[in-house]
N, CA, C, O and CB atoms as a CASP TS submission, in Angstrom:
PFRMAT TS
TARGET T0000
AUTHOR 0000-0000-0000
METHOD Language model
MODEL 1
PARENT N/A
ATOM      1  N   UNK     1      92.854 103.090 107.218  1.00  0.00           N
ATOM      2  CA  UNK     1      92.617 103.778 105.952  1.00  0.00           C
ATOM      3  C   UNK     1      92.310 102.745 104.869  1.00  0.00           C
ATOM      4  O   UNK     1      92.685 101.598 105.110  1.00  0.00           O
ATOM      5  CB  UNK     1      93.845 104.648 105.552  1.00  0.00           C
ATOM      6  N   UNK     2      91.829 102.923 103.980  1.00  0.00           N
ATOM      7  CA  UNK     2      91.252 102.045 102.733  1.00  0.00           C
ATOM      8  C   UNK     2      92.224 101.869 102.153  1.00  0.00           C
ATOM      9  O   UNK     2      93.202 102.616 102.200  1.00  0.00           O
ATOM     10  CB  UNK     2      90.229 102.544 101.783  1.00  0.00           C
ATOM     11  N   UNK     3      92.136 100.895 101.528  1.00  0.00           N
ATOM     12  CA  UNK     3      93.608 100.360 100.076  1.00  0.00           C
ATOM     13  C   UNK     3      93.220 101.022  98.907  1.00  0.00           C
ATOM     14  O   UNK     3      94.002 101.316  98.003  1.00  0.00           O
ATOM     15  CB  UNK     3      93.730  98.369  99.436  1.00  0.00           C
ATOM     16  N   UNK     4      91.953 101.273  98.915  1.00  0.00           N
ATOM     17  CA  UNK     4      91.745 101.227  97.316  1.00  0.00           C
ATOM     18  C   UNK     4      91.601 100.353  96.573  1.00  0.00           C
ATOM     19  O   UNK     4      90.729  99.672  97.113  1.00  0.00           O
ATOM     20  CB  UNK     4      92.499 101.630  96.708  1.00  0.00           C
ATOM     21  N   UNK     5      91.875  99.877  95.650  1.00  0.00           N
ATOM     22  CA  UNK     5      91.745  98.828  94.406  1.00  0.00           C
ATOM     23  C   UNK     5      93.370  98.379  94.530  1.00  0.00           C
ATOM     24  O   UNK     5      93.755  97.707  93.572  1.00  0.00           O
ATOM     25  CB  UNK     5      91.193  99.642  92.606  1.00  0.00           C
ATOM     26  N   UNK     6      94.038  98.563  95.224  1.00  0.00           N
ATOM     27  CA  UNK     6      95.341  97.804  95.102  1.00  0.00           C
ATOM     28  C   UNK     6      95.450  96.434  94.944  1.00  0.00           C
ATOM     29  O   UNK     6      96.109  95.951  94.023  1.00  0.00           O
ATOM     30  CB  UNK     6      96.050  98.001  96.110  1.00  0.00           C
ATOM     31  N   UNK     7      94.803  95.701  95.843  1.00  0.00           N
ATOM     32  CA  UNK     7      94.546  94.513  96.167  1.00  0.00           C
ATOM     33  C   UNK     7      94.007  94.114  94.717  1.00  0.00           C
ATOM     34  O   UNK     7      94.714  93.471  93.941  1.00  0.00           O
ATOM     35  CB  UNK     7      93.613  94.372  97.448  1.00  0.00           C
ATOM     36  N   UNK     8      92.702  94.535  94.395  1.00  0.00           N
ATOM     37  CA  UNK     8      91.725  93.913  93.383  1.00  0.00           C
ATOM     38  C   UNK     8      93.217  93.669  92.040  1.00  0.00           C
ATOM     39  O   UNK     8      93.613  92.630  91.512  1.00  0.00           O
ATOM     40  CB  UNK     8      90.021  95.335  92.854  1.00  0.00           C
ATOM     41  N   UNK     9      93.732  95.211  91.863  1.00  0.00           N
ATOM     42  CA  UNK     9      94.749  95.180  90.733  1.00  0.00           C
ATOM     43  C   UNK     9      95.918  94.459  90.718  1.00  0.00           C
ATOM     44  O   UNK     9      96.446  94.194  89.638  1.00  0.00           O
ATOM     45  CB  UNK     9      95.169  96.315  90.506  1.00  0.00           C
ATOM     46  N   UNK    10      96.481  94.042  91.937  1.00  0.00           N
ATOM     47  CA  UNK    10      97.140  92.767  92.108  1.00  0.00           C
ATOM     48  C   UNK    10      96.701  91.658  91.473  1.00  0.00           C
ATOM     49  O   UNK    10      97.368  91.121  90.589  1.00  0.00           O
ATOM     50  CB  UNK    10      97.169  92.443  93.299  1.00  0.00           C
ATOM     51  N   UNK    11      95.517  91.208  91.878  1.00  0.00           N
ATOM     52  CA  UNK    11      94.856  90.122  92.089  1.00  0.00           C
ATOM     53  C   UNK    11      95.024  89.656  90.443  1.00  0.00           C
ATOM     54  O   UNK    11      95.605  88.701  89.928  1.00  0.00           O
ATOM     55  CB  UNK    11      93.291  90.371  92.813  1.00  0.00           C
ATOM     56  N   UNK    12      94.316  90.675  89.928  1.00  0.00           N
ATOM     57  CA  UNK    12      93.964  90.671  88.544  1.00  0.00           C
ATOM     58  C   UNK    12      95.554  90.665  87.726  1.00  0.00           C
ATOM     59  O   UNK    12      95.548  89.767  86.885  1.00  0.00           O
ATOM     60  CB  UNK    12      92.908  92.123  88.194  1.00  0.00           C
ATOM     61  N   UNK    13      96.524  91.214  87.747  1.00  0.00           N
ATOM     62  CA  UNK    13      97.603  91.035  87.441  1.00  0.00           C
ATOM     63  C   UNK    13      98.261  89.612  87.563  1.00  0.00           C
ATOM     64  O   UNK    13      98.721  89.041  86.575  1.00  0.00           O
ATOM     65  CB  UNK    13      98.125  91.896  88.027  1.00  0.00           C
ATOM     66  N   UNK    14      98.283  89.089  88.779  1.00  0.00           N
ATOM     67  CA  UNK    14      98.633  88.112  88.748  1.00  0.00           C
ATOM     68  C   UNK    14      97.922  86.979  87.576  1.00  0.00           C
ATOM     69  O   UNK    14      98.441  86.300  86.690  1.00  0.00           O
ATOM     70  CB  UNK    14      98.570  87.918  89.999  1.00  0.00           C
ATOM     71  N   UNK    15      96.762  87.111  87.954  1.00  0.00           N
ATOM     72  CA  UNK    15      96.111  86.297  86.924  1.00  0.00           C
ATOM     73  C   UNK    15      96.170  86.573  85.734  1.00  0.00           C
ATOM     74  O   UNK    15      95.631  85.656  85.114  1.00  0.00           O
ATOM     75  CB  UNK    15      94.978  86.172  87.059  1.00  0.00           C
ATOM     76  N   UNK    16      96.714  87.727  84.734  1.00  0.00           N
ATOM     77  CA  UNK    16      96.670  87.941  83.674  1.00  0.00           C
ATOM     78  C   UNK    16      98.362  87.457  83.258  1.00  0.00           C
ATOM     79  O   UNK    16      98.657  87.112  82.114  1.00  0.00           O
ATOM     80  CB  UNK    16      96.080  89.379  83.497  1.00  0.00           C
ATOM     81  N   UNK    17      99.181  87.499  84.186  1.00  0.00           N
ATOM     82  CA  UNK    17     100.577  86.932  83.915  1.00  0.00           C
ATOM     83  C   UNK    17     100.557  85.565  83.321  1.00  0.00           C
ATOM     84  O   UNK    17     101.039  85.131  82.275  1.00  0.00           O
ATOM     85  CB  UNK    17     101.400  86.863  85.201  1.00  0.00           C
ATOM     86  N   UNK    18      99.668  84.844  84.549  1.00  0.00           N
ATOM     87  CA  UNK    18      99.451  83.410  84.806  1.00  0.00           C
ATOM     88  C   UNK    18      98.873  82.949  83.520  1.00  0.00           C
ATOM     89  O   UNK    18      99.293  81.807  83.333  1.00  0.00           O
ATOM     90  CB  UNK    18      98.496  83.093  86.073  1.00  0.00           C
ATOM     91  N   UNK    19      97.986  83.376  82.411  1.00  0.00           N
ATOM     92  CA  UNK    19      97.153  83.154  81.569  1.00  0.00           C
ATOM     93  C   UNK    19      98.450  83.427  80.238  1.00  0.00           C
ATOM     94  O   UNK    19      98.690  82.757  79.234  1.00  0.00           O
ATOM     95  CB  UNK    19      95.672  84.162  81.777  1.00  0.00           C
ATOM     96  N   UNK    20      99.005  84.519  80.692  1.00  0.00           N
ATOM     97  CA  UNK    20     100.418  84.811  79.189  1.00  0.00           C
ATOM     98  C   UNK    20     101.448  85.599  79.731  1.00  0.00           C
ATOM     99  O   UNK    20     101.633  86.811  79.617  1.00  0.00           O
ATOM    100  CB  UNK    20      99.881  85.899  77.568  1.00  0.00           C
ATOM    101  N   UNK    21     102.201  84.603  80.436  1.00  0.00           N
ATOM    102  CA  UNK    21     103.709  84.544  80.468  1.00  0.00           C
ATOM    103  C   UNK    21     104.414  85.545  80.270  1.00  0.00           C
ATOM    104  O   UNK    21     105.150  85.991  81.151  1.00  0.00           O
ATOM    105  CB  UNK    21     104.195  83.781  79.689  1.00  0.00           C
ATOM    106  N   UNK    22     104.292  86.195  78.809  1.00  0.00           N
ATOM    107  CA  UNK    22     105.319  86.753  77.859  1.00  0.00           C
ATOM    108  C   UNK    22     105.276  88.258  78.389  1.00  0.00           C
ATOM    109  O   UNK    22     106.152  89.123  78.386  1.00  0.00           O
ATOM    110  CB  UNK    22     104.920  86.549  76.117  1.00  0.00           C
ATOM    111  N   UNK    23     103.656  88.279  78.949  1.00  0.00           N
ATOM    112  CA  UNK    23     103.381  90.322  79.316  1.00  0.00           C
ATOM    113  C   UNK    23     103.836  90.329  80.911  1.00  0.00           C
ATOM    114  O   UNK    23     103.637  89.600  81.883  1.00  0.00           O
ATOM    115  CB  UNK    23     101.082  91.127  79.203  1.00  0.00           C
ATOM    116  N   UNK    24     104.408  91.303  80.695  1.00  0.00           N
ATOM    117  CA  UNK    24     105.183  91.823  82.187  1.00  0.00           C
ATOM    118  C   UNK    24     104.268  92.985  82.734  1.00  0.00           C
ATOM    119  O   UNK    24     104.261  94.087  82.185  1.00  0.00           O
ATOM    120  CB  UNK    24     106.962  92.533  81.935  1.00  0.00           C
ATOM    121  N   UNK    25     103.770  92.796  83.448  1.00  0.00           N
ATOM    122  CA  UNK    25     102.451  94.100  84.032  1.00  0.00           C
ATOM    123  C   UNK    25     103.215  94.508  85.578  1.00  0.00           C
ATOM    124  O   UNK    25     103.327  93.764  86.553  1.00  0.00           O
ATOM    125  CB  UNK    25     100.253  93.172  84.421  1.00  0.00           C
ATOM    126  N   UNK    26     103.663  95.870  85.442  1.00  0.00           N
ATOM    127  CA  UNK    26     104.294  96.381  86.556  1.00  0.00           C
ATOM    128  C   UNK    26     103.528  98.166  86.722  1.00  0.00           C
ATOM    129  O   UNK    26     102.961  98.703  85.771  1.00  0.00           O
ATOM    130  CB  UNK    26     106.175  96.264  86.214  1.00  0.00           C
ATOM    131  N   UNK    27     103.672  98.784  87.999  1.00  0.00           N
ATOM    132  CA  UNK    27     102.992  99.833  87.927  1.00  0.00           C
ATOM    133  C   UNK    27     102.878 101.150  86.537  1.00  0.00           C
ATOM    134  O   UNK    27     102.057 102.059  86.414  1.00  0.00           O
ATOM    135  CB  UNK    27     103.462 100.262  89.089  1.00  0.00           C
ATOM    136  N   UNK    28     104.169 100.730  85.562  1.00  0.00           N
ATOM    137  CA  UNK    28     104.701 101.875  84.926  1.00  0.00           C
ATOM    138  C   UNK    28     103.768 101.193  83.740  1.00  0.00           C
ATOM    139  O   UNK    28     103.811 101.815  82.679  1.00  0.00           O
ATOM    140  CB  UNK    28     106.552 102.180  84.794  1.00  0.00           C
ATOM    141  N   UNK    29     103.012 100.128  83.752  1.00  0.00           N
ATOM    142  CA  UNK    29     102.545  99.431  82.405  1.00  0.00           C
ATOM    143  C   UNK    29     100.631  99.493  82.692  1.00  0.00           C
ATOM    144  O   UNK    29      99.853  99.328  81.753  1.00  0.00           O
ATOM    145  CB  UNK    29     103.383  97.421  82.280  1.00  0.00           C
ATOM    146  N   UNK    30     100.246  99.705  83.858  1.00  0.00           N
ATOM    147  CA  UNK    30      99.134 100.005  84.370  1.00  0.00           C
ATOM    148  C   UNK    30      98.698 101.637  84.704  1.00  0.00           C
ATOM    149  O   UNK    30      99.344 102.595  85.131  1.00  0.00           O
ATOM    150  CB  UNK    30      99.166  99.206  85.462  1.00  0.00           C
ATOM    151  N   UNK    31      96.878 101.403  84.172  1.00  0.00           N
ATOM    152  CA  UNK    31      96.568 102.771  83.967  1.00  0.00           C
ATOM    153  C   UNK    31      95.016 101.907  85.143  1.00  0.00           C
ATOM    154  O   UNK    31      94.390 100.918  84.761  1.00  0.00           O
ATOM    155  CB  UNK    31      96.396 103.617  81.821  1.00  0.00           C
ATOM    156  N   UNK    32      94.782 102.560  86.369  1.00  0.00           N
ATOM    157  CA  UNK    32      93.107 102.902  86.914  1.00  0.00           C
ATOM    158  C   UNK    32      92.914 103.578  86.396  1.00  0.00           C
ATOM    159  O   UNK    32      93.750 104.435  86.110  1.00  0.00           O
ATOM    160  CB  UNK    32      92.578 103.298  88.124  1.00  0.00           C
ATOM    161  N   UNK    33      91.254 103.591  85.818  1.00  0.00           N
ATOM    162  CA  UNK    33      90.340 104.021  85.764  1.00  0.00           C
ATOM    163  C   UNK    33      89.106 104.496  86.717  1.00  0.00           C
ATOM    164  O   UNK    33      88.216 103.650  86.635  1.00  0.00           O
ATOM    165  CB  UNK    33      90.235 103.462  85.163  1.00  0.00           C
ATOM    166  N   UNK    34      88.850 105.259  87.344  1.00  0.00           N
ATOM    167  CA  UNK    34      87.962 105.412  88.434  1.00  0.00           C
ATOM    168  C   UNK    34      87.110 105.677  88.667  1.00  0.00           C
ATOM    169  O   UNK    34      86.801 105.974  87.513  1.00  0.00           O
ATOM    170  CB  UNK    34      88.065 105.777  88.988  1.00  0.00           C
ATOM    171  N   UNK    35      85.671 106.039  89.574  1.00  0.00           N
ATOM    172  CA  UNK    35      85.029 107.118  89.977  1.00  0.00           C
ATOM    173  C   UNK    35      85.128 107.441  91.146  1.00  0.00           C
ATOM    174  O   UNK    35      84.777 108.510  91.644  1.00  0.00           O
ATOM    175  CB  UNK    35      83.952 107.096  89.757  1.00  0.00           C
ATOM    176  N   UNK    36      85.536 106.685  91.578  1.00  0.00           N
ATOM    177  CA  UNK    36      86.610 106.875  93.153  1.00  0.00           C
ATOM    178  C   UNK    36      87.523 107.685  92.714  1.00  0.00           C
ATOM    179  O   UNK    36      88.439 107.327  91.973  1.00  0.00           O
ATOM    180  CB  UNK    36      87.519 105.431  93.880  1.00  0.00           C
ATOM    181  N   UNK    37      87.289 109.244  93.278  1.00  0.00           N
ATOM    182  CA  UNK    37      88.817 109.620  93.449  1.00  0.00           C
ATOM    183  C   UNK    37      89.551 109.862  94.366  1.00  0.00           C
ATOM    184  O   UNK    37      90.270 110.860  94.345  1.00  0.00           O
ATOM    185  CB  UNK    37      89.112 110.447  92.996  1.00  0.00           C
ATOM    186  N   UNK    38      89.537 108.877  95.533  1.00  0.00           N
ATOM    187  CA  UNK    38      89.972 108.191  96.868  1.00  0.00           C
ATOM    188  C   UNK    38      91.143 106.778  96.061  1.00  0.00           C
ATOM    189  O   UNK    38      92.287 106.356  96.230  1.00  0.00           O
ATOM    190  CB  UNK    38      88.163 107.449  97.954  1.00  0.00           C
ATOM    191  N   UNK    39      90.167 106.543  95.321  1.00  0.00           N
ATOM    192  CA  UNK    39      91.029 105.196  94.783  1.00  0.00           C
ATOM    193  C   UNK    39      91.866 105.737  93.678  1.00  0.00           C
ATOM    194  O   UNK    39      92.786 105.017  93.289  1.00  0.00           O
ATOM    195  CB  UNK    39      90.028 103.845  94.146  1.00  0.00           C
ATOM    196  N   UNK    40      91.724 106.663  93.225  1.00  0.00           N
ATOM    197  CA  UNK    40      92.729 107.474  92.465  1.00  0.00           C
ATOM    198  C   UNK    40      93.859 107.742  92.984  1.00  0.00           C
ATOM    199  O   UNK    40      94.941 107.270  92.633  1.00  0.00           O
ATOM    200  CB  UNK    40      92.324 108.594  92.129  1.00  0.00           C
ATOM    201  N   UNK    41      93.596 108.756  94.115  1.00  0.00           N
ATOM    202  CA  UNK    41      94.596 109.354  94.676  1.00  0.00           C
ATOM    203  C   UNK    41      95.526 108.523  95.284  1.00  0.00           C
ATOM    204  O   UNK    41      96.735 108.754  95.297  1.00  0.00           O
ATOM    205  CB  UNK    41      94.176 110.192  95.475  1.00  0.00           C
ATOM    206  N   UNK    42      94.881 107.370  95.889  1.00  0.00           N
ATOM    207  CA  UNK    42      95.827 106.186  96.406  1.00  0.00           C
ATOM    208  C   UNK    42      96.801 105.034  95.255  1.00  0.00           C
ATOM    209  O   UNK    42      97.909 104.512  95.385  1.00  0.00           O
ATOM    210  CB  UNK    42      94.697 105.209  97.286  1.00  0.00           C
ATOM    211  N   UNK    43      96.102 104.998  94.508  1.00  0.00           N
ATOM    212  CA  UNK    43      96.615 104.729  92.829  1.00  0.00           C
ATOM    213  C   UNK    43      98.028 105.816  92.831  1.00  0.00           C
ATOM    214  O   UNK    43      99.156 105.378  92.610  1.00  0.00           O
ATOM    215  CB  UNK    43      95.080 105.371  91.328  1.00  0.00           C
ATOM    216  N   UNK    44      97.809 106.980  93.059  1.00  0.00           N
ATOM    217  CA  UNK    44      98.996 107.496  92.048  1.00  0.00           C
ATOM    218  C   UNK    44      99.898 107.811  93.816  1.00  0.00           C
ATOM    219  O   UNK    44     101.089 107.951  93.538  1.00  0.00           O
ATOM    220  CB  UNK    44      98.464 109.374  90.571  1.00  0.00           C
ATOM    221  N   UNK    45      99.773 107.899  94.819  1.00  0.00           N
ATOM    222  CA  UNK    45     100.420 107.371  95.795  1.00  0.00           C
ATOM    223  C   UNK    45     101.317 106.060  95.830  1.00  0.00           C
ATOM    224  O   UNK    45     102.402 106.172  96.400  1.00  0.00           O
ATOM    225  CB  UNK    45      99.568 107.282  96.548  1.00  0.00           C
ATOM    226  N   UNK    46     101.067 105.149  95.423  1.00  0.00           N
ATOM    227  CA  UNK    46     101.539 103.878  94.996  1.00  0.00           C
ATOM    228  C   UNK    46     102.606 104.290  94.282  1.00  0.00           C
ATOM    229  O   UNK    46     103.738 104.245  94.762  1.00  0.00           O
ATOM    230  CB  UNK    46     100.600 103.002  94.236  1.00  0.00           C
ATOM    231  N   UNK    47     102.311 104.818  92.837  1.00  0.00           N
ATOM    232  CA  UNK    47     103.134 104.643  91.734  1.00  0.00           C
ATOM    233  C   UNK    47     102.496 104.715  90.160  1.00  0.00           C
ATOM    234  O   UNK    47     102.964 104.955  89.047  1.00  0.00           O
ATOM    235  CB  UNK    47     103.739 103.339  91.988  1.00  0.00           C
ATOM    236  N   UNK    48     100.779 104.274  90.861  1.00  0.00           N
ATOM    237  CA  UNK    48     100.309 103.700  89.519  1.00  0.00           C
ATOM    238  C   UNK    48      99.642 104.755  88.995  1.00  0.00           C
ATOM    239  O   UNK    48      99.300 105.673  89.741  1.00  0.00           O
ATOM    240  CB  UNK    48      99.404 102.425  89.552  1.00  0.00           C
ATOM    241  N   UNK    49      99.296 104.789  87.352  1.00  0.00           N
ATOM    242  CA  UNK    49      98.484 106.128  86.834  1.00  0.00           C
ATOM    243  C   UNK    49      97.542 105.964  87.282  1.00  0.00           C
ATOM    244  O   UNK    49      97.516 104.996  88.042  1.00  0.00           O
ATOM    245  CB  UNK    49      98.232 106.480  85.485  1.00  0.00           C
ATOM    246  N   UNK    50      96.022 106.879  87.091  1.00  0.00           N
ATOM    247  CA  UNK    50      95.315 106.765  87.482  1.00  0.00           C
ATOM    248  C   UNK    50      94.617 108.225  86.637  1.00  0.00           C
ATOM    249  O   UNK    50      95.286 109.160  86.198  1.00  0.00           O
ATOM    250  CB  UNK    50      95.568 106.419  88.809  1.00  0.00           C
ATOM    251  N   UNK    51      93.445 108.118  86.585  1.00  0.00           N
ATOM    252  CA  UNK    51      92.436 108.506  85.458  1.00  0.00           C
ATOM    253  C   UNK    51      91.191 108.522  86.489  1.00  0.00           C
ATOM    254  O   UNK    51      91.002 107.549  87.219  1.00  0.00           O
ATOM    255  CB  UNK    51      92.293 107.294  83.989  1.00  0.00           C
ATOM    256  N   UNK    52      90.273 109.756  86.531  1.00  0.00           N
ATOM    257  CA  UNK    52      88.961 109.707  87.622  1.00  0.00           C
ATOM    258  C   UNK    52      88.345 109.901  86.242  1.00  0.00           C
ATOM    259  O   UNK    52      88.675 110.673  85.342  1.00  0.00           O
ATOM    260  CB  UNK    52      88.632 111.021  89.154  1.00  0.00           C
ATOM    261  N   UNK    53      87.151 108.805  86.322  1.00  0.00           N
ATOM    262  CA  UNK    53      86.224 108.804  85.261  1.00  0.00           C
ATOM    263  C   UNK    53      84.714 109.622  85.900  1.00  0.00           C
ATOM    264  O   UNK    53      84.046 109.092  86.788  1.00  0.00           O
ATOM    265  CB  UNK    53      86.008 107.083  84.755  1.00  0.00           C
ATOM    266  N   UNK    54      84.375 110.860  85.328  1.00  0.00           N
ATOM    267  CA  UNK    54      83.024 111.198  85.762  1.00  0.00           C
ATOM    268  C   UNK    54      81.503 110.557  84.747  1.00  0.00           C
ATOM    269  O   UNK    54      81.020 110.650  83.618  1.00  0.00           O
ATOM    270  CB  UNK    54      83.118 112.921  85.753  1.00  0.00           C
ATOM    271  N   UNK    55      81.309 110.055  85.758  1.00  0.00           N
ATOM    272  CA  UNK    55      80.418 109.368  84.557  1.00  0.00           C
ATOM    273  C   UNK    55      79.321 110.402  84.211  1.00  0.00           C
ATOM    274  O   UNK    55      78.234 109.924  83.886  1.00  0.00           O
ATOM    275  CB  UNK    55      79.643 107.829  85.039  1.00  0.00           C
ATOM    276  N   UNK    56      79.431 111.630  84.229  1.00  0.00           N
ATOM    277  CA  UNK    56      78.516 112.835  83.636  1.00  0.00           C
ATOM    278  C   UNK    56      78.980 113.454  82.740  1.00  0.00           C
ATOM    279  O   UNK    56      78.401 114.495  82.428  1.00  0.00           O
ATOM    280  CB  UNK    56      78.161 113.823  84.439  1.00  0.00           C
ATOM    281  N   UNK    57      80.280 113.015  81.942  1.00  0.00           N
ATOM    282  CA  UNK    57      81.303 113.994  81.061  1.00  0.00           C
ATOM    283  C   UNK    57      82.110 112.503  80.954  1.00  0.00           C
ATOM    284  O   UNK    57      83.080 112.426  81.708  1.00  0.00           O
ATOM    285  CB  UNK    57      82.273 115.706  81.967  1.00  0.00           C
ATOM    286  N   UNK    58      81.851 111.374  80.162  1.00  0.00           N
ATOM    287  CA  UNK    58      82.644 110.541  79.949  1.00  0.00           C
ATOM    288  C   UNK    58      83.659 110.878  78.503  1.00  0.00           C
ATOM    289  O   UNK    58      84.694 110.273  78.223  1.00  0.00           O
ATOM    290  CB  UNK    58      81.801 109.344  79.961  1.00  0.00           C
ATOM    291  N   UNK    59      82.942 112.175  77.593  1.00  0.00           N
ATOM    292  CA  UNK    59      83.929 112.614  76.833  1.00  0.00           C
ATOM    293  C   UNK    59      85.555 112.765  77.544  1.00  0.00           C
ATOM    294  O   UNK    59      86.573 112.109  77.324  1.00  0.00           O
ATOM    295  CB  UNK    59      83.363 113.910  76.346  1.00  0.00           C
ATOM    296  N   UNK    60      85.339 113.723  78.317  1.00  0.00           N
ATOM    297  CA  UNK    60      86.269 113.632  79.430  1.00  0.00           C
ATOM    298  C   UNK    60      87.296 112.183  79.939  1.00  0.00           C
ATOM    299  O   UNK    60      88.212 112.484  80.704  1.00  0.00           O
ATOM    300  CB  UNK    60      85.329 113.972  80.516  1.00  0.00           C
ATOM    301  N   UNK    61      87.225 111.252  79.703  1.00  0.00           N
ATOM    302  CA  UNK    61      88.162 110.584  79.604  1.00  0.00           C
ATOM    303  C   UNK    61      88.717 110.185  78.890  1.00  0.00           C
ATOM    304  O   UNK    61      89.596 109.485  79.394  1.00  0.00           O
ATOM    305  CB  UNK    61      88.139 110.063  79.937  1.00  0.00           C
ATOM    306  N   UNK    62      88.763 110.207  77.489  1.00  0.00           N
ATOM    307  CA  UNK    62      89.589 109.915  76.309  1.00  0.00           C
ATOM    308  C   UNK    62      90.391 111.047  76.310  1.00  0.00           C
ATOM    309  O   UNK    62      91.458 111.012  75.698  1.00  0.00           O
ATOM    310  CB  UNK    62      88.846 109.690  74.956  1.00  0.00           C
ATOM    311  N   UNK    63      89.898 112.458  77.148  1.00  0.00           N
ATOM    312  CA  UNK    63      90.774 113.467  76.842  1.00  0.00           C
ATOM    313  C   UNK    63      92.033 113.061  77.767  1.00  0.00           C
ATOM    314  O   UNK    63      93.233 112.869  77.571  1.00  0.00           O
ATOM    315  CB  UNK    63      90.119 114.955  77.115  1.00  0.00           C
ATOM    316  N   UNK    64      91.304 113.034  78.689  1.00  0.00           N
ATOM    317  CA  UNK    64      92.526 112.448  80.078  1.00  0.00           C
ATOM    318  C   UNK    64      93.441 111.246  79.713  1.00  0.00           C
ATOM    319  O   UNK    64      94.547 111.167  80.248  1.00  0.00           O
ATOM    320  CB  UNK    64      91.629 111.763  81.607  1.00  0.00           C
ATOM    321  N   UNK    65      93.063 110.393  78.903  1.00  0.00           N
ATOM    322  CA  UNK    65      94.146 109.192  78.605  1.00  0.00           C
ATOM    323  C   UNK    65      95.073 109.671  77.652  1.00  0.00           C
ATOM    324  O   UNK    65      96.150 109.086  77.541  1.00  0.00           O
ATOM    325  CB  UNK    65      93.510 107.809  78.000  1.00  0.00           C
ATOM    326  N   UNK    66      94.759 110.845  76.811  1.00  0.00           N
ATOM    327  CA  UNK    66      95.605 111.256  75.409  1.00  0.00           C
ATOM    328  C   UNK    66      96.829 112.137  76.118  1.00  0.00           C
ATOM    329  O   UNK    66      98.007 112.308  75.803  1.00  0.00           O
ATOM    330  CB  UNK    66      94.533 112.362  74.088  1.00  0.00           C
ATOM    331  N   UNK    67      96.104 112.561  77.090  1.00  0.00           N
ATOM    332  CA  UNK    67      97.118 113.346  77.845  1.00  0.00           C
ATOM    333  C   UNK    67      98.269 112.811  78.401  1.00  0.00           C
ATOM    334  O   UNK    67      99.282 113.417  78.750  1.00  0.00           O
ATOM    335  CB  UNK    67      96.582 113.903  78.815  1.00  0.00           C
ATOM    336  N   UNK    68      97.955 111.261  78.469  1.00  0.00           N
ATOM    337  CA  UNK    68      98.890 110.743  79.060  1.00  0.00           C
ATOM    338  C   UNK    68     100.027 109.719  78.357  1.00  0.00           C
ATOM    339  O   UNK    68     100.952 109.046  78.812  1.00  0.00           O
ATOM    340  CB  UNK    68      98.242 110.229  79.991  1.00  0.00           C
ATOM    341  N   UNK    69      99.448 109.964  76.933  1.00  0.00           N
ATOM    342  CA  UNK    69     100.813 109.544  76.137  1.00  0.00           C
ATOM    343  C   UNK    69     102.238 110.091  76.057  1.00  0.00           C
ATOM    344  O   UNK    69     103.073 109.537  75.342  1.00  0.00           O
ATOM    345  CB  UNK    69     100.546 109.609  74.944  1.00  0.00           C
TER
END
């Protein structure tokens, strides 16, 4: 089965620690963005949020992030 972007969002985490110390990036502090919603669904399987961006209705995602305050 596919990972998804797990890996990539690791990857990238680590390196954003490594660059400033002080930010703590854990699943509850991370939001995907997608058009995968394979990589979505495996996103919020994990733990992590996750947001499917249609790129035909991108209004549509500012609605979806407000929702998630």
């Amino acid at each position: 089965m596919k990972e998804g972007k797990q890996s990539f969002m690791a990857s990238a985490a680590e390196e954003f620690e490594a660059k400033y110390p002080k930010i703590e990036i854990t699943r509850n502090t991370t939001l995907l963005v997608d058009d995968d919603s394979n990589n979505i669904r495996l996103a919020l399987k994990n733990g992590v949020r996750g947001i499917w961006f249609d790129p035909h209705d991108s209004d549509l995602l500012l609605k979806n992030m407000v929702v998630l305050r």
